[in-house]
Backbone as JSON Lines, residues from 0, in Angstrom:
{"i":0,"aa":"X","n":[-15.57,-9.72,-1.15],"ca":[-14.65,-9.05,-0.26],"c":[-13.86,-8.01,-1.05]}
{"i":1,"aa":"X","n":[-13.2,-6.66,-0.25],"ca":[-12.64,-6.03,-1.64],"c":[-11.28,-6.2,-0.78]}
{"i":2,"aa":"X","n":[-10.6,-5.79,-2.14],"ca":[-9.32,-5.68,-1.93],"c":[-8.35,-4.55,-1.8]}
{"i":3,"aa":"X","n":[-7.68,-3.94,-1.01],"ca":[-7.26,-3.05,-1.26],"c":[-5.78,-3.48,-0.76]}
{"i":4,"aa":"X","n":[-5.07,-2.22,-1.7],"ca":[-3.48,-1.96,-1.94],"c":[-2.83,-1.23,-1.09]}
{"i":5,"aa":"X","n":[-1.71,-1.42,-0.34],"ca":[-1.16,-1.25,0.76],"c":[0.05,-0.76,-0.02]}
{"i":6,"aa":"X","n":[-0.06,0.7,0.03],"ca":[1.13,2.33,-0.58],"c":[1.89,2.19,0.61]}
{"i":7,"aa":"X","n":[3.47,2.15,0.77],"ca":[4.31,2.89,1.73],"c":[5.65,2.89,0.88]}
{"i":8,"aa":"X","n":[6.61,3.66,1.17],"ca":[7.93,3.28,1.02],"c":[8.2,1.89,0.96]}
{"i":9,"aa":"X","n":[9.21,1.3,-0.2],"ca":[9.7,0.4,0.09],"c":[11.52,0.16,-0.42]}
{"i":10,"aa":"X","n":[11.74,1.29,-1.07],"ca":[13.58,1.56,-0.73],"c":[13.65,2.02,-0.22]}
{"i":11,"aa":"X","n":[14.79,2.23,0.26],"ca":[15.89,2.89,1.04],"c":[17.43,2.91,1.12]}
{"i":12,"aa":"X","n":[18.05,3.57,1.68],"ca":[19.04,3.65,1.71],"c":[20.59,2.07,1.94]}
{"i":13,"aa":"X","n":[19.58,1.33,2.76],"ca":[20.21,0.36,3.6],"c":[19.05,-1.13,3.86]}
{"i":14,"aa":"X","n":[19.51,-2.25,4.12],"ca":[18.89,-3.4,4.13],"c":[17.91,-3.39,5.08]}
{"i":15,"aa":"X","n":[18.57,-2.86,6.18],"ca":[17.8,-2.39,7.46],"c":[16.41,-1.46,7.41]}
{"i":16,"aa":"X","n":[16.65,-0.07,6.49],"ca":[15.79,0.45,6.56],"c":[14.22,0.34,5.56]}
{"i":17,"aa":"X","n":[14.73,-0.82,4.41],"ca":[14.16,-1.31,3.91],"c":[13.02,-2.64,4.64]}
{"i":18,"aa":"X","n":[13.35,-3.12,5.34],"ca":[13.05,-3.66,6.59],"c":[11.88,-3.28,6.89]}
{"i":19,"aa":"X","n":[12.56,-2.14,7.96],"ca":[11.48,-1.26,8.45],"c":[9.72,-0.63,7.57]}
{"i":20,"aa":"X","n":[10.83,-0.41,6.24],"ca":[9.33,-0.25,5.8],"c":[8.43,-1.43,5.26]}
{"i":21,"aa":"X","n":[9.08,-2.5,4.86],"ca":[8.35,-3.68,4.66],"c":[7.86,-4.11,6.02]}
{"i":22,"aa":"X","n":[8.08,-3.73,7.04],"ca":[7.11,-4.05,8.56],"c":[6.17,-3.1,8.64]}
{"i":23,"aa":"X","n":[6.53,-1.91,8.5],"ca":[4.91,-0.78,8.32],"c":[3.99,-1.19,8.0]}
{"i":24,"aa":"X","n":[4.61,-1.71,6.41],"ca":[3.81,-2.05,5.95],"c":[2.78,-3.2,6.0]}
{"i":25,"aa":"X","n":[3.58,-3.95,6.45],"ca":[2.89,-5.59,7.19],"c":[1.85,-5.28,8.5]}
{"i":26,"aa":"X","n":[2.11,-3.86,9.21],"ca":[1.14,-3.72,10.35],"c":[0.22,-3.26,9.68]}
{"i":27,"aa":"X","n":[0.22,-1.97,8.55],"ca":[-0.83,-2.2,7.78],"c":[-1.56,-2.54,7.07]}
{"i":28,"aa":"X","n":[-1.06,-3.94,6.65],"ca":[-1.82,-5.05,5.99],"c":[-3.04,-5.84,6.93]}
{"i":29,"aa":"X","n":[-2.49,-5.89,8.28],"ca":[-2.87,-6.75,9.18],"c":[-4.24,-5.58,9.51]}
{"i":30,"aa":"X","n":[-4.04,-4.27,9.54],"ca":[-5.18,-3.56,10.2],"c":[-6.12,-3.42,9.12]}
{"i":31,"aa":"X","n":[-5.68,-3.51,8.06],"ca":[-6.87,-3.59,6.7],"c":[-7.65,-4.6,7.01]}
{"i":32,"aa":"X","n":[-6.66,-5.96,7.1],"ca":[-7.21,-7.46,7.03],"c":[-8.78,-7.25,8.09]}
{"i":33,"aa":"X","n":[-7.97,-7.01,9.55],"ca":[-9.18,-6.74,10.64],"c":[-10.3,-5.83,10.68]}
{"i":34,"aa":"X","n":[-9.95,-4.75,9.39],"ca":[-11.02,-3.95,9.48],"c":[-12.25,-4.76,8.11]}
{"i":35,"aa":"X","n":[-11.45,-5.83,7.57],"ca":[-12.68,-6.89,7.15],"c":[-12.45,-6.38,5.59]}
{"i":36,"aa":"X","n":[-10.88,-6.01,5.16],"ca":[-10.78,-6.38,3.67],"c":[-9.95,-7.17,3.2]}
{"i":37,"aa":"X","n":[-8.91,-7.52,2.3],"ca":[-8.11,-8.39,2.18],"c":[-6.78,-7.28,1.42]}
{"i":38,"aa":"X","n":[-5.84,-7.41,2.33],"ca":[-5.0,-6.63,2.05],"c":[-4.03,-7.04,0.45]}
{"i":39,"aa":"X","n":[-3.96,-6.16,0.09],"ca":[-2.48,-6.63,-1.14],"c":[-1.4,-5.55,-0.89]}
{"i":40,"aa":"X","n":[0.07,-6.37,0.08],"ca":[1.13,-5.9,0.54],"c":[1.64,-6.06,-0.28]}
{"i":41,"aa":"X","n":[2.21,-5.26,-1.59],"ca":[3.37,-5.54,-2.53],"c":[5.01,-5.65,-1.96]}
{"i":42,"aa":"X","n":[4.71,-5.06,-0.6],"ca":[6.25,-5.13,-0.1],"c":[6.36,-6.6,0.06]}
{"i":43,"aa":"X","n":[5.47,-7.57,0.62],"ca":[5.63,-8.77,1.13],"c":[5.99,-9.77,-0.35]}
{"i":44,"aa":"X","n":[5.44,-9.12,-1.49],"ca":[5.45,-10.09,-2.36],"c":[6.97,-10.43,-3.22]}
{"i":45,"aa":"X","n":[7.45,-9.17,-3.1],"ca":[8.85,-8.84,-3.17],"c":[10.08,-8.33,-2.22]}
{"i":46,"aa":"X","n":[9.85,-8.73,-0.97],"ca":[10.65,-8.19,-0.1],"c":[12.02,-9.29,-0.88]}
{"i":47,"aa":"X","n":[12.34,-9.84,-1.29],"ca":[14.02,-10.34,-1.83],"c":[14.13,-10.36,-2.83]}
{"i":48,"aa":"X","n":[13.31,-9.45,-3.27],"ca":[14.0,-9.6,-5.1],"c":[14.67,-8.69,-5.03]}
{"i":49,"aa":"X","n":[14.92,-7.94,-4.68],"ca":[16.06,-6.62,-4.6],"c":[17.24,-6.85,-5.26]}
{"i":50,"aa":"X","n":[16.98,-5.92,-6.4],"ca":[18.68,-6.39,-7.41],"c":[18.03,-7.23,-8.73]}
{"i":51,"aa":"X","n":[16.9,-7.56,-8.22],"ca":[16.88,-8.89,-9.71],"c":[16.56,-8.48,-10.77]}
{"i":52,"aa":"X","n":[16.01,-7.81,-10.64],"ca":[15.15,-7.2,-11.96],"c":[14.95,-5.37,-11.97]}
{"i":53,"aa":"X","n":[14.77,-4.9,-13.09],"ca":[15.2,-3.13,-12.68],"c":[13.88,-2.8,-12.11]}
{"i":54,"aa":"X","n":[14.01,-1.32,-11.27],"ca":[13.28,-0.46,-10.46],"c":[11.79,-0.63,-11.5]}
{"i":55,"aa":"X","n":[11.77,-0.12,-12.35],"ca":[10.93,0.05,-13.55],"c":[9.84,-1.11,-14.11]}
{"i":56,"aa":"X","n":[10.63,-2.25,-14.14],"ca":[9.98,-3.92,-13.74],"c":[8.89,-3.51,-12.34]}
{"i":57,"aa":"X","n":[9.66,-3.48,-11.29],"ca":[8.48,-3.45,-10.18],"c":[7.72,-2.76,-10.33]}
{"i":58,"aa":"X","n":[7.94,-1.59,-10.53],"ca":[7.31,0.04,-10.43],"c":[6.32,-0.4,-11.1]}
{"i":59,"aa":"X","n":[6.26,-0.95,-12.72],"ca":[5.01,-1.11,-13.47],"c":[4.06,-1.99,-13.1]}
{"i":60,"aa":"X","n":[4.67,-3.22,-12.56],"ca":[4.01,-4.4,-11.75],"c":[3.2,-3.96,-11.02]}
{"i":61,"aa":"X","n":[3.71,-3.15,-9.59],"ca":[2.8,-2.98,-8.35],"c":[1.83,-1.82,-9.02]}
{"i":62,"aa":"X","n":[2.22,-0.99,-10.44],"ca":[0.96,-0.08,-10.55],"c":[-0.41,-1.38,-11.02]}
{"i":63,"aa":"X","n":[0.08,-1.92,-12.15],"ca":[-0.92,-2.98,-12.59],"c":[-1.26,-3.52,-11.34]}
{"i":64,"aa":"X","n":[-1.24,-3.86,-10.31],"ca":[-1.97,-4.61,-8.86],"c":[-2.88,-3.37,-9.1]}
{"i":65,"aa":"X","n":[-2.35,-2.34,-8.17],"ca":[-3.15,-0.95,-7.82],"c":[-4.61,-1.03,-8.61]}
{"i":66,"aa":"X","n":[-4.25,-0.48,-9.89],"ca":[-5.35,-1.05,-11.04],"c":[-6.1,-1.86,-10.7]}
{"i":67,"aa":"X","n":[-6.19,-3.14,-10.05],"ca":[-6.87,-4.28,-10.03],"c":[-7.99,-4.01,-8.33]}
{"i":68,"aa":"X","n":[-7.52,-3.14,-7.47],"ca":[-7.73,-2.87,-6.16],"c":[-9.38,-2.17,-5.98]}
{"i":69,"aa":"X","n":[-10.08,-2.34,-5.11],"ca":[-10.68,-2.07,-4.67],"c":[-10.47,-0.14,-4.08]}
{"i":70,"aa":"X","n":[-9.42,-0.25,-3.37],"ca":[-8.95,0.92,-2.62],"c":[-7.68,1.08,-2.5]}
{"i":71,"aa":"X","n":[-7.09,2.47,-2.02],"ca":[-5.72,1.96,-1.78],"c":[-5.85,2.62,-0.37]}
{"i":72,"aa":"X","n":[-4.76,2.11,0.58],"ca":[-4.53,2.57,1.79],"c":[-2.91,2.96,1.75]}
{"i":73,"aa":"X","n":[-2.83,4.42,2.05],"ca":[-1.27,4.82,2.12],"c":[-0.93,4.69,3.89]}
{"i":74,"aa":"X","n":[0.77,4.15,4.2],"ca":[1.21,4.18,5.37],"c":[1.85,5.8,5.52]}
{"i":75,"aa":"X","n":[2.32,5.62,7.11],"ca":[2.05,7.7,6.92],"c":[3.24,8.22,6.43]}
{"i":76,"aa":"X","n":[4.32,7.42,6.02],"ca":[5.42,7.79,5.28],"c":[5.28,7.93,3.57]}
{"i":77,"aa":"X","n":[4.01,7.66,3.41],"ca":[3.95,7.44,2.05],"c":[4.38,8.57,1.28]}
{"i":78,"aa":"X","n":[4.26,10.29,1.87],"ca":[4.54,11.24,0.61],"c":[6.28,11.47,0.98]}
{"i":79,"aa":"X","n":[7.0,10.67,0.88],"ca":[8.64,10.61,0.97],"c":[8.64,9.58,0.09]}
{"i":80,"aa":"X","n":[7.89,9.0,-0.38],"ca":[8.47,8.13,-1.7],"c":[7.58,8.72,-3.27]}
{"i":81,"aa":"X","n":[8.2,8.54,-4.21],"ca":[8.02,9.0,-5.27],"c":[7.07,8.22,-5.86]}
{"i":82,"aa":"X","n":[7.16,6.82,-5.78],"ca":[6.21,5.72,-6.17],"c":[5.39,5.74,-5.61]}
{"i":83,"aa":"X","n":[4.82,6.2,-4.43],"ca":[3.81,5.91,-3.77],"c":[2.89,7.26,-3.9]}
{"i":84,"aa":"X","n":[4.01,8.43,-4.07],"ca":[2.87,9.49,-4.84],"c":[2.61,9.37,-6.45]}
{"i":85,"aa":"X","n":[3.24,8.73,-6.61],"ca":[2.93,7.98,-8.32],"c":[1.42,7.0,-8.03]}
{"i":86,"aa":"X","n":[1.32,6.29,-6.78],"ca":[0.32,5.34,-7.02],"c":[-0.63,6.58,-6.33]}
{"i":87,"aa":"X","n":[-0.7,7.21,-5.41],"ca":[-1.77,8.05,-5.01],"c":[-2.11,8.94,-6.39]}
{"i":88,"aa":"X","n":[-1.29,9.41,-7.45],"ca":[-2.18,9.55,-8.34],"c":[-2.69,9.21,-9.69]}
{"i":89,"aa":"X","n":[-2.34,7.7,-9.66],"ca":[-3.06,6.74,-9.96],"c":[-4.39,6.39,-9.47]}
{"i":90,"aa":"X","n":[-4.14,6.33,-8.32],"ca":[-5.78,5.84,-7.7],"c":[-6.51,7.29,-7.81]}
{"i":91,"aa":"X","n":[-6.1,8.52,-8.24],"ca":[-6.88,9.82,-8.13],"c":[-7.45,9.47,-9.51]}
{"i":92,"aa":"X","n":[-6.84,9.17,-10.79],"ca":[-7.13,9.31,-12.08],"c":[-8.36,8.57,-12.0]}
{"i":93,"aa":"X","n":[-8.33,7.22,-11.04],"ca":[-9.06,6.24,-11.82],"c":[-10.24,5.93,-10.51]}
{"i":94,"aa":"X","n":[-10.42,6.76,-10.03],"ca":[-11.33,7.25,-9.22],"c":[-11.26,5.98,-7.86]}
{"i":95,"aa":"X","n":[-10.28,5.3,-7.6],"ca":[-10.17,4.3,-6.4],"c":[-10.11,5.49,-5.15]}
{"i":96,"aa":"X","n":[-10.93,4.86,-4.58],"ca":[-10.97,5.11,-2.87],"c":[-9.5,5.6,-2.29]}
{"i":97,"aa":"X","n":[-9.28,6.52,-1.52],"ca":[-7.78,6.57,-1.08],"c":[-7.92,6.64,0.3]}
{"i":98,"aa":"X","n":[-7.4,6.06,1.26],"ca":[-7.46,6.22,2.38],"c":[-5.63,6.52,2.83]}
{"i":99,"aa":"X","n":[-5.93,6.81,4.67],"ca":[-4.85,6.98,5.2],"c":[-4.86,5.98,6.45]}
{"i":100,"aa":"X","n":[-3.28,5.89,6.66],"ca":[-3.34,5.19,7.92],"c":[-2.99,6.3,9.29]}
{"i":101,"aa":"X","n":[-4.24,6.29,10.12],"ca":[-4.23,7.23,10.74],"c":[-4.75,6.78,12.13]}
{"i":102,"aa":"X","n":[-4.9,7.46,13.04],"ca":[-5.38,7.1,14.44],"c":[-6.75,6.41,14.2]}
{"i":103,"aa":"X","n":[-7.14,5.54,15.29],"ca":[-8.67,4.9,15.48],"c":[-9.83,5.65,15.08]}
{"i":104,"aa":"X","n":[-9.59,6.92,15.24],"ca":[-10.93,7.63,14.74],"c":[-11.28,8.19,13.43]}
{"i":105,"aa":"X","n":[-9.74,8.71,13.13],"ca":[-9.72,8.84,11.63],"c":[-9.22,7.45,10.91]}
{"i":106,"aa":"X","n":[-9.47,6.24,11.2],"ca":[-9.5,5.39,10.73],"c":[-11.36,4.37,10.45]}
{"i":107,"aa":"X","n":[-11.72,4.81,11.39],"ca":[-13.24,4.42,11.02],"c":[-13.68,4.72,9.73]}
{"i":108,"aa":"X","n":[-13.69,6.22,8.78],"ca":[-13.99,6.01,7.74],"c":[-14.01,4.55,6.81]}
{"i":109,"aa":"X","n":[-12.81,4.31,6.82],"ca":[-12.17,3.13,6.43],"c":[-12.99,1.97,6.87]}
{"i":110,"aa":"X","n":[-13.01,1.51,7.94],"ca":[-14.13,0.61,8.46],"c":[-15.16,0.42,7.78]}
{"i":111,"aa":"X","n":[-15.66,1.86,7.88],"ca":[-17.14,1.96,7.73],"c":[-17.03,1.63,6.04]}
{"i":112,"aa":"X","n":[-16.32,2.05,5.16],"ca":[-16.41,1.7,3.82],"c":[-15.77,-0.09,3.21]}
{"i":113,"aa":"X","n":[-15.21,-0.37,4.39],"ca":[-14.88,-2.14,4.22],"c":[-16.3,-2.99,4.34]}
{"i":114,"aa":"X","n":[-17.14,-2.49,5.15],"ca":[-18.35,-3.23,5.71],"c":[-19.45,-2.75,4.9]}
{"i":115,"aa":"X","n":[-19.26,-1.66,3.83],"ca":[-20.65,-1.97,3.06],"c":[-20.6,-2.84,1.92]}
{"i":116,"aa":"X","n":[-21.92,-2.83,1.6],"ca":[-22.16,-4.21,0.65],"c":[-21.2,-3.72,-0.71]}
């Protein structure tokens, strides 16, 4: 099965809006899952550590996941965060798959590359 890495915002300004993007991101975990890969949501894995450890700790962490991924899939807020155009060109260097989260039709690509062997 491959795995791919689930890119969106995950600071913000406020508890709330941090939230929000850790739910984006959770709908696009769930549409990876169904399109038959196994998602890796870094927002989910750290949604409460906030504060514990510095920006720089995570930042290096979720690149090392990335690294490990099959693909990455960005949510459509992704070029408003700095990290997440940090991981889009990461996955450019190291030649991973990049997809978008986009309507049903421009989402088939995606499909179609979860379901080959």
């Amino acid at each position: 099965m491959k795995v791919v890495y689930i890119a969106g915002p995950f600071r913000a300004a406020n508890s709330w809006l941090v939230e929000q993007n850790i739910r984006r991101a959770e709908e696009l975990a769930l549409r990876v899952a169904e399109a038959g890969a196994m998602p890796l949501c870094p927002h989910c894995n750290t949604r409460f550590f906030n504060g514990t450890l510095t920006d720089e700790f995570w930042l290096a962490g979720t690149m090392a996941l990335l690294e490990r991924c099959d693909a990455i899939v960005l949510t459509d807020r992704w070029p408003a965060s700095s990290g997440c155009r940090s991981e889009r060109a990461r996955a450019v260097e190291l030649g991973i798959p990049i997809f978008y989260d986009t309507d049903a039709v421009g989402w088939l690509p995606f499909v179609e590359w979860c379901n080959r062997p």
